[in-house]
Structure formats: C-alpha cells, structure tokens
VMD Tcl script that draws the C-alpha trace (Angstrom):
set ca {
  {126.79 -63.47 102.51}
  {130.12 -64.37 101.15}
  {128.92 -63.49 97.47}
  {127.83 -59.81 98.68}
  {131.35 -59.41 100.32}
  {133.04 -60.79 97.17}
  {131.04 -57.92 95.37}
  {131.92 -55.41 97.04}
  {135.57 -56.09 96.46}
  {135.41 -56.67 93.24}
  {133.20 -54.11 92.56}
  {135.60 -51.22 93.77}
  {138.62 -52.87 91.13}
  {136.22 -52.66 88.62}
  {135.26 -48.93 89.65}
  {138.96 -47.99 89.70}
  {139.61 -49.01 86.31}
  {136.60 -47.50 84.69}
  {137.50 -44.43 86.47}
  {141.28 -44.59 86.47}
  {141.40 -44.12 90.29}
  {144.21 -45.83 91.63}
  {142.44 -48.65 93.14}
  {144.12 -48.08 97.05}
  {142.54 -44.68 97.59}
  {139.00 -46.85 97.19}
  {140.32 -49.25 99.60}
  {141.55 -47.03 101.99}
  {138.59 -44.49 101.61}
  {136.00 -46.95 102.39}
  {138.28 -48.58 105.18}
  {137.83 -44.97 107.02}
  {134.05 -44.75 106.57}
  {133.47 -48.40 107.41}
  {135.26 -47.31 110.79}
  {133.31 -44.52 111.32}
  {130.08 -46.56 110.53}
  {131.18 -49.41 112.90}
  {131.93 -46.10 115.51}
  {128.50 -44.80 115.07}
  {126.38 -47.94 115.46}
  {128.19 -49.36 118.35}
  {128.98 -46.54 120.17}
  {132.55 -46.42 120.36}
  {134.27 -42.91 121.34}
  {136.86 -43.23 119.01}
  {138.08 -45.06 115.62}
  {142.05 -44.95 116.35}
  {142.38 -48.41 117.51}
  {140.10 -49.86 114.76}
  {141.25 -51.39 111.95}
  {139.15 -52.44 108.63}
  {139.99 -55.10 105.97}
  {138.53 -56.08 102.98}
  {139.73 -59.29 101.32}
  {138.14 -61.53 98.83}
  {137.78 -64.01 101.22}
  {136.31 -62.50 104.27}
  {134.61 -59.06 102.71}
  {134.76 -55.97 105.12}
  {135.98 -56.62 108.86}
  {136.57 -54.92 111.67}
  {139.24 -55.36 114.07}
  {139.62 -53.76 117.36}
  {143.41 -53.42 118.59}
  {143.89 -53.59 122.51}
  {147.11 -53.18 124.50}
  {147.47 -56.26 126.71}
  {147.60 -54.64 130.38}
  {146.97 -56.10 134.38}
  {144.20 -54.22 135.06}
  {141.61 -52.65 132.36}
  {141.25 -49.44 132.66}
  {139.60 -48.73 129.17}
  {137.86 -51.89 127.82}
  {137.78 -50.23 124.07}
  {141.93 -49.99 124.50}
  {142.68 -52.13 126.78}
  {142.27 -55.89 127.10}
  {143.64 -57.97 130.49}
  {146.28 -61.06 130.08}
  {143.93 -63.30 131.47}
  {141.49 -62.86 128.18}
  {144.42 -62.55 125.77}
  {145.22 -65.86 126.90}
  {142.42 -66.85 126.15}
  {142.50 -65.42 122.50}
  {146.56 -66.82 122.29}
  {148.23 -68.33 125.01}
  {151.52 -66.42 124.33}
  {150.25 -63.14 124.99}
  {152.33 -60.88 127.28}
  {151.72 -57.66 129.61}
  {152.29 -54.45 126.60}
  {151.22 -56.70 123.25}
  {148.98 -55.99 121.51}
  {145.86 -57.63 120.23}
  {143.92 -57.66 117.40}
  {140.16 -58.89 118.22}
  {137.31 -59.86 115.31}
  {134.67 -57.24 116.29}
  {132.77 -57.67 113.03}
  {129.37 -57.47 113.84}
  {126.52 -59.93 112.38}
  {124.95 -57.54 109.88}
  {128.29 -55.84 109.28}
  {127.91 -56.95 105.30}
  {124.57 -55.30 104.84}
  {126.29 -52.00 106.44}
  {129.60 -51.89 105.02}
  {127.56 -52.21 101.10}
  {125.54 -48.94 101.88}
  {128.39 -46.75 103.45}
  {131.19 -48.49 100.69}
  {128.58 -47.36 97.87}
  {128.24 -43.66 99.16}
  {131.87 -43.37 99.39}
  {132.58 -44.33 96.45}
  {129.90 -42.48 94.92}
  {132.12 -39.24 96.66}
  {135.34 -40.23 96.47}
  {134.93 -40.61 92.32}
  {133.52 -37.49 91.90}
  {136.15 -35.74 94.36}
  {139.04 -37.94 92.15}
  {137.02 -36.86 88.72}
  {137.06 -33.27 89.68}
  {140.90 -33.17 90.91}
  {141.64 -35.04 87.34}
  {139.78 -32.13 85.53}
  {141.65 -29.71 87.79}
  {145.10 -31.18 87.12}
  {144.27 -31.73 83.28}
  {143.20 -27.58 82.77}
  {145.59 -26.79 85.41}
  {148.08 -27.43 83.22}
  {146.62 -25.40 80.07}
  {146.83 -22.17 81.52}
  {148.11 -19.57 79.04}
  {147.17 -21.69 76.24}
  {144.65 -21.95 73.54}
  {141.88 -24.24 73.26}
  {138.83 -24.71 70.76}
  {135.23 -23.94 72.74}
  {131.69 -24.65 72.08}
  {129.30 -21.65 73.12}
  {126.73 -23.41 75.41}
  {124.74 -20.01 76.79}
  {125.18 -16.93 76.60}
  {124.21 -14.26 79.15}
  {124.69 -10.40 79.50}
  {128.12 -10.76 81.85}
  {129.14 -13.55 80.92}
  {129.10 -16.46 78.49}
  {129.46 -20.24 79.09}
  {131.87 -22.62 76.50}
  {131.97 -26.12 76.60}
  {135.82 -26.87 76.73}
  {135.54 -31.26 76.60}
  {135.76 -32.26 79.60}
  {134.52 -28.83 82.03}
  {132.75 -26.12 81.56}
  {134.31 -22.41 80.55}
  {133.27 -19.36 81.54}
  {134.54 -15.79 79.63}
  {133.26 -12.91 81.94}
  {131.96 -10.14 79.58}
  {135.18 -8.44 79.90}
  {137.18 -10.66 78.13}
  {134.32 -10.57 75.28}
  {136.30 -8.85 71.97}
  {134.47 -5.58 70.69}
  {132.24 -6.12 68.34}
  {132.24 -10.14 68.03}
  {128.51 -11.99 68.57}
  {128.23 -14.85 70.46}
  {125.39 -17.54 69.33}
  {125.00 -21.09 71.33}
  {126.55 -23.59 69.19}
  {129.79 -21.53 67.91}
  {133.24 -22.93 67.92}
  {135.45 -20.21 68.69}
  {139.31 -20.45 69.84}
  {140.01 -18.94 73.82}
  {142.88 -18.33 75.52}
  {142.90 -19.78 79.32}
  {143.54 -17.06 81.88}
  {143.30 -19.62 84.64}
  {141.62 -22.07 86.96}
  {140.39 -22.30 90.33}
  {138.23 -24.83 91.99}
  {138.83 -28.42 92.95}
  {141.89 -27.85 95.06}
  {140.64 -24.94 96.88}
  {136.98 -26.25 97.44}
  {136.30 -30.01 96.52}
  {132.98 -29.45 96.66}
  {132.75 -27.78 93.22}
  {133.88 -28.79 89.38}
  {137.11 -26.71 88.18}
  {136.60 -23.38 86.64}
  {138.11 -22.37 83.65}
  {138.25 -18.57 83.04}
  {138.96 -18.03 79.21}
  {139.05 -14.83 77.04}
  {138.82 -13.57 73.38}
  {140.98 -10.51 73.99}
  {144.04 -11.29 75.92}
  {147.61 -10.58 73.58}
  {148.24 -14.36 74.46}
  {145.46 -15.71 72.18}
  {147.45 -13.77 69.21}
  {150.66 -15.44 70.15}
  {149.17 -18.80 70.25}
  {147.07 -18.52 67.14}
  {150.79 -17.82 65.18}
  {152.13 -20.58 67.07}
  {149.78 -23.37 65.82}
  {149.39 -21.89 61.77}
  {153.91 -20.67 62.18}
  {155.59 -23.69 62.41}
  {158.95 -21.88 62.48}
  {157.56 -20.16 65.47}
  {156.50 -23.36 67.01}
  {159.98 -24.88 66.79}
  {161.78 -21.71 67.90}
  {163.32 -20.62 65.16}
  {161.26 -17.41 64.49}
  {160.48 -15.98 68.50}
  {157.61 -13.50 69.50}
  {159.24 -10.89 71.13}
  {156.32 -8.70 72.06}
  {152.77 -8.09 71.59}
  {150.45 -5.01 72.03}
  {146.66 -5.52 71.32}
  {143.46 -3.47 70.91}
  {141.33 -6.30 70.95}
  {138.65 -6.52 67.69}
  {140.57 -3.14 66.24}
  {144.22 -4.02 66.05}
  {147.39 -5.92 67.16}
  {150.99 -5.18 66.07}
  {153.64 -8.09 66.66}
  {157.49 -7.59 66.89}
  {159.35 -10.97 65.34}
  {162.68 -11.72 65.42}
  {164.49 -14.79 63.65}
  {167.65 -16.74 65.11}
  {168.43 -18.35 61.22}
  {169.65 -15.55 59.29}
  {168.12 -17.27 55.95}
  {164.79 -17.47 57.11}
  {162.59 -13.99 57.15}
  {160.79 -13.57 60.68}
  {158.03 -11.46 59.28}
  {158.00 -13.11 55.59}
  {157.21 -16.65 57.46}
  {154.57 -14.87 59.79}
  {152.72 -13.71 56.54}
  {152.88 -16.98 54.49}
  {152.60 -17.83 51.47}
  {150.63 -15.26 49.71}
  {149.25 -13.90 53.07}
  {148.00 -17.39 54.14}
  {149.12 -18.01 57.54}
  {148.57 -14.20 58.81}
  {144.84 -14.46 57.26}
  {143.98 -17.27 58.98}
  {144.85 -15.34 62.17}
  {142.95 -12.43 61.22}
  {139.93 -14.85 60.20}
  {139.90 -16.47 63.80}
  {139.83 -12.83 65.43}
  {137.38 -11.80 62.69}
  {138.98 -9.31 60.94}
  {141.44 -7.91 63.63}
  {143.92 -5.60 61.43}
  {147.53 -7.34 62.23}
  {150.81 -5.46 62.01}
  {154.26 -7.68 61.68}
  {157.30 -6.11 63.01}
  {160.66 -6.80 62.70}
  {162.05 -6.41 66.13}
  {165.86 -4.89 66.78}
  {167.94 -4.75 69.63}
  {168.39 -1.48 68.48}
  {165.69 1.09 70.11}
  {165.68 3.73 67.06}
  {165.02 0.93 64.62}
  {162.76 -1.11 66.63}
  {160.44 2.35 67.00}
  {160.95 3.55 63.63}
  {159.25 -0.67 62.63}
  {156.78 -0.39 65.45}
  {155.51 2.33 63.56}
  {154.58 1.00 60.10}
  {152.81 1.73 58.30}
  {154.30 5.54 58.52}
  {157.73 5.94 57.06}
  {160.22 7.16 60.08}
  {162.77 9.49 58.54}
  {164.58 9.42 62.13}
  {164.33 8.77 65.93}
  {166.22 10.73 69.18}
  {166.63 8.36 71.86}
  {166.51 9.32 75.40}
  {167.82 6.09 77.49}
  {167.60 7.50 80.63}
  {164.34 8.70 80.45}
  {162.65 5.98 77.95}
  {161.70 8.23 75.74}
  {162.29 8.53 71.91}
  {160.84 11.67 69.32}
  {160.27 10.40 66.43}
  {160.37 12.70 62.80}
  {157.70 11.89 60.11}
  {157.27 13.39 56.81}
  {154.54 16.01 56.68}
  {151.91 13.82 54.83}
  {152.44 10.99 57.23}
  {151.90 12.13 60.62}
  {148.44 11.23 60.91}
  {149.28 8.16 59.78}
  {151.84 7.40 62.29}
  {149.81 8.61 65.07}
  {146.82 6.52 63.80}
  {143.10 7.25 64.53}
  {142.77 8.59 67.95}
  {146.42 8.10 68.37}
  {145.65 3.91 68.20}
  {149.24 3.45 66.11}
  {151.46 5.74 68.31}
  {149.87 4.07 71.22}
  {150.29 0.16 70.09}
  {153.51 0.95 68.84}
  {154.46 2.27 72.22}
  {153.46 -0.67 74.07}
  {155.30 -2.93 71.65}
  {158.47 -1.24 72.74}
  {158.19 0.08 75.81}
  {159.16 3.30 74.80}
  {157.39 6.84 75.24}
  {156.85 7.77 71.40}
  {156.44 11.87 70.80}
  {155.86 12.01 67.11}
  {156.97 15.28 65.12}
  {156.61 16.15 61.26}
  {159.48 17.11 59.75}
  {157.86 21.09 59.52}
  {157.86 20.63 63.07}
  {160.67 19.83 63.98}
  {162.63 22.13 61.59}
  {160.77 24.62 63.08}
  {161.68 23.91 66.58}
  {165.00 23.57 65.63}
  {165.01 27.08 63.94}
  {163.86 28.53 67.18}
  {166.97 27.41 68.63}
  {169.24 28.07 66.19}
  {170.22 24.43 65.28}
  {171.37 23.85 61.64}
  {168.75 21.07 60.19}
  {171.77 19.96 58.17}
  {173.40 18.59 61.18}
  {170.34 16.36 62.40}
  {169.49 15.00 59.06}
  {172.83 13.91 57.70}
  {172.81 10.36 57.33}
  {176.39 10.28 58.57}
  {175.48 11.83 61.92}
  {175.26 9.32 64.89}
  {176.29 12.35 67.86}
  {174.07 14.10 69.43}
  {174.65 18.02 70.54}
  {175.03 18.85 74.11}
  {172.70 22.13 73.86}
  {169.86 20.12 72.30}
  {167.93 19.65 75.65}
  {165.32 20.57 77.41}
  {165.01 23.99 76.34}
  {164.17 22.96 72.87}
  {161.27 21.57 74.61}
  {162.37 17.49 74.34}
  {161.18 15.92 77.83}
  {163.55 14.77 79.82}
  {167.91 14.93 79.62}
  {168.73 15.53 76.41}
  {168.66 12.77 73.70}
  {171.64 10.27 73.69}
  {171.32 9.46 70.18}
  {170.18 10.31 66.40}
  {169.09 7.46 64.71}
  {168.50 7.81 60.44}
  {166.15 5.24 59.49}
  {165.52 6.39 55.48}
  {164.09 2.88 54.86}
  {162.02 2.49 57.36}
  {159.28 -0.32 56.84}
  {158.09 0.69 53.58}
  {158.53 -3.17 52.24}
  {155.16 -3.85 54.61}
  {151.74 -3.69 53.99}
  {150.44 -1.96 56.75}
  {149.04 -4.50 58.89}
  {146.54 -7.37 57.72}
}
mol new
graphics top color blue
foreach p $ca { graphics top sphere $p radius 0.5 }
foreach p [lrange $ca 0 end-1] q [lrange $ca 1 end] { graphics top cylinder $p $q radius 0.2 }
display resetview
C-alpha cells in the first residue's frame, strides 16, 4: 500500500515536469477531487471542513476539521471536549481539531480520481499554454502547413494548434493544395480562456495589409530595427498594394532599401503573395507631395489641397490620366487609402478648360513660383467643398520609380 501511495506522488512530479505544469496546481487539483470523492462515498454534505494531504510518507489522506464545542450539534463540524480529550488532552471549548478520516481503501480511490484529474487538468494547462503562446502572436506572421481544404474555409497546421483562414481571408486567385507552406498573418484567437473545453483557435488570413508589413519586416532589416518606418498601407489583395516609407537617417533611402539590391528584397515579397504588383512610396508630411507619390506611376504636374474638407484635385498630363486613375480606378483608389485623402484627378485639358470657363489665367496656377491660392477659385468652378487652401507644383513627381513590382 505504501508503494502505490509513493506512486502516486511521485508520479504527479514527474507529470509536471514532462508537462511543465507547475507541480502545486497537480497537488492542489487532485487535493479538491480527492475531497469530493471522499464527499461522495461517505456521504458527507459538504467538503469545507475537509482537508487532503499527500506526502511521500503517508500517500493521500483525509482529514476532517471539527470545532471543539459542549454540546454537538453537527457531528461532521463539530466534535465535544470530552472526545477531543480523548484525541489530545489539551483540547479546549472553540479549538479546533483535525481527525484522520482516511478510509481503508482510500489508496485504491484516491489512484482512480488522482489519474482522471490529472488526465484534465493537463489538457486544461496544455490548452491555456497554447492560448497564451498564440495569444501573444496576434498581428503577426507565421509560416503554415495546409492540412484540408474545404469550400469556406481552409485548415493550416501552425506547430503547436491548428489554424483556420475562413474563405474570406483567401487572396484572389491563389490555390490552396494540402501540404503547402504558405506565410499568414494572425487576425486573432479565441478559445481556451473563454471555454476550456476546446483547443485555441487561431484565425489567420492571406489578405490582410498586415501580412505586407510583416513580410518587409522580416526580408528589411532597416525596417526591422526602425530606422526605415511603414507609415501606411492600402491593399487589393492578389492585384495590388502600394506602401508609403519614410526614413529617420537622412543617408539611408526608405524606398531604395525596400527594393534591395537589384530588386531582391521587394521580389521576395511579391514571390510570397504570388505575384502581387507592389508600389513603394515615399511618404511626406506634406499632403500635395505625399498624393502626387501615392500616385506613381503617373507623373503629378500639381495638387490643390482642401484641408478642411480632405480633399485634394490632382492635374495629370493628358496621356497619363488613365494611368493615374488605374484600371477601374484601382490606382486613384489605393492611392487614396494610402493617404487618407479624397483624390479627384483632372488632365491638364481639363482643367485649363475649367479654368477658361471662369476666366482664370492658367499662367497663374502653373507657375512654379506660385504657393497662394485665389479667393474666387471655389465652388463655382465646380471644386467640392471650400475652396482649395493650397497649390502644390510637383514637376518631379515619382518618375525615378518603376511603377510598382
């Protein structure tokens, strides 16, 4: 009998370890069902005078703690001087006593209930590990292995739980196969804390702006150490991204280090999102400029700014308006969600000619020198909104860029 106690001791220090549990939630978890056990087969009422040890030495015992009264009122609680004497000799009226209650075939009893707590308690302990180990990886990126796939959804093997990337989050275009490695970005995770009965879940997707910004972060490392920052993202996800960069070294070229040597760092990128065109900005503090980049690959010849409003019109040359507003208007609207800023794209014709139906000399607006903006340019020249606060001449533009990647 002694041996079987010994093992059961020993046997939950050797379960902690293996399972990095901190050994005294086994103790005390077992302590609580051996109470409840001894409850159930002896039919006590209640367990909140019970007390369980386990030792080396003695195994699992029960131990039943009684106030010391006159007269017993409740023999599970109470316990008269006359037989705490009897226990002690120097036992008064209000002590309390602490009496062996261990039953005979206690050790055969406490090894069943001990091994089907513990059998709980580690997976409970596993599954709030796995919970507080993903818990922390929200927003970042992590390597998956494609275990099924199904029409809503598809399931990823992420090491130590299971993935899941609702067909939502799938990118346009992209087949999944069982087997692929593919890198996902973690949206979040539930489970575990909320119900214990069920592993964490990890939601992950292939088309959140985040899994851009990480992807630069791991092949940038000036980006990784701070030096070059993200500023701002806006995604089509399997069709095109554009990226605003901005560097806090004057010597070192945010968009030149995003690109790489010889395009190597961007392409690896636009490998990993197979094929996803990629657009590096410069970003600027300065709204006209920061537009006019957002843009690329159009040339801006100049941008109105309307602060109030958040709203900028921005002048093309002729040849280049379709390519600033992009196919189906996908480069006017990316670069407007990189800014912020509600873009209204003009050719130069245009806008001479609205200008001419106001009587506005063209001279005026396209003189490099100019930086004021006239008081009777409003809204009846048709611009939404106040009238602009600013002219901004950008003659440069982002014409040293490719185009996107």
């Amino acid at each position: 009998m002694k041996k079987e106690k010994i093992d059961i001791i020993d046997a939950i220090g050797a379960l902690a370890r293996e399972k990095d549990i901190d050994e005294t939630i086994l103790i005390n978890t077992i302590e609580d069902a051996l109470k409840a056990a001894y409850r159930r087969n002896n039919q006590v009422q209640s367990t909140q005078n019970l007390t369980v040890r386990l030792s080396h030495k003695d195994g699992a015992q029960v131990f039943a703690r009684k106030l010391v009264t006159e007269e017993v009122e409740d023999p599970e609680t109470q316990i008269s001087l006359e037989d705490a004497h009897l226990i002690r000799s120097d036992f008064h009226v209000d002590d309390i006593v602490e009496i062996d209650v261990t039953p005979e075939d206690f050790g055969r009893v406490a090894a069943q209930t001990a091994k089907q707590m513990l059998v709980q308690r580690i997976r409970e302990a596993e599954r709030g590990k796995i919970y507080e180990e993903y818990i922390e990886k929200e927003q970042e990126i992590l390597t998956a292995i494609i275990q099924r796939v199904e029409p809503r959804a598809i399931y990823v093997e992420l090491g130590r739980t299971e993935g899941v990337m609702e067909s939502s989050e799938f990118m346009p275009g992209e087949q999944y196969r069982e087997g692929d490695h593919i890198k996902v970005y973690v949206l979040r995770v539930q489970g575990s804390k909320a119900d214990p009965g069920r592993n964490p879940q990890v939601y992950v997707s292939r088309i959140h702006p985040g899994l851009v910004k990480r992807l630069f972060e791991m092949e940038v490392p000036e980006i990784a150490t701070g030096v070059v920052q993200i500023r701002s993202i806006a995604r089509e996800a399997g069709n095109r991204t554009k990226i605003a960069v901005y560097s806090t070294d004057p010597l070192i070229d945010a968009v030149g280090a995003c690109v790489g040597p010889r395009g190597a760092r961007v392409e690896k990128v636009v490998s990993e999102l197979k094929n996803e065109k990629i657009d590096i900005i410069k970003w600027s503090e300065d709204p006209a400029e920061f537009v006019a980049n957002a843009l690329n690959p159009a040339h801006v010849v100049s941008v109105f700014i309307s602060e109030e409003e958040k709203i900028c019109r921005v002048v093309v040359p002729d040849q280049q308006l379709s390519l600033a507003i992009g196919k189906e208007g996908q480069n006017a609207r990316l670069a407007a969600k990189l800014t912020s800023w509600k873009i209204d794209i003009k050719s130069e014709s245009q806008i001479q000619e609205l200008f001419a139906e106001h009587g506005i000399d063209t001279t005026q607006v396209f003189d490099e020198e100019t930086v004021g903006y006239p008081e009777e340019w409003s809204q009846d020249m048709g611009f939404e909104g106040d009238a602009y606060d600013s002219f901004a001449y950008n003659p440069d533009s982002n014409n040293d860029l490719d185009g996107g990647y």
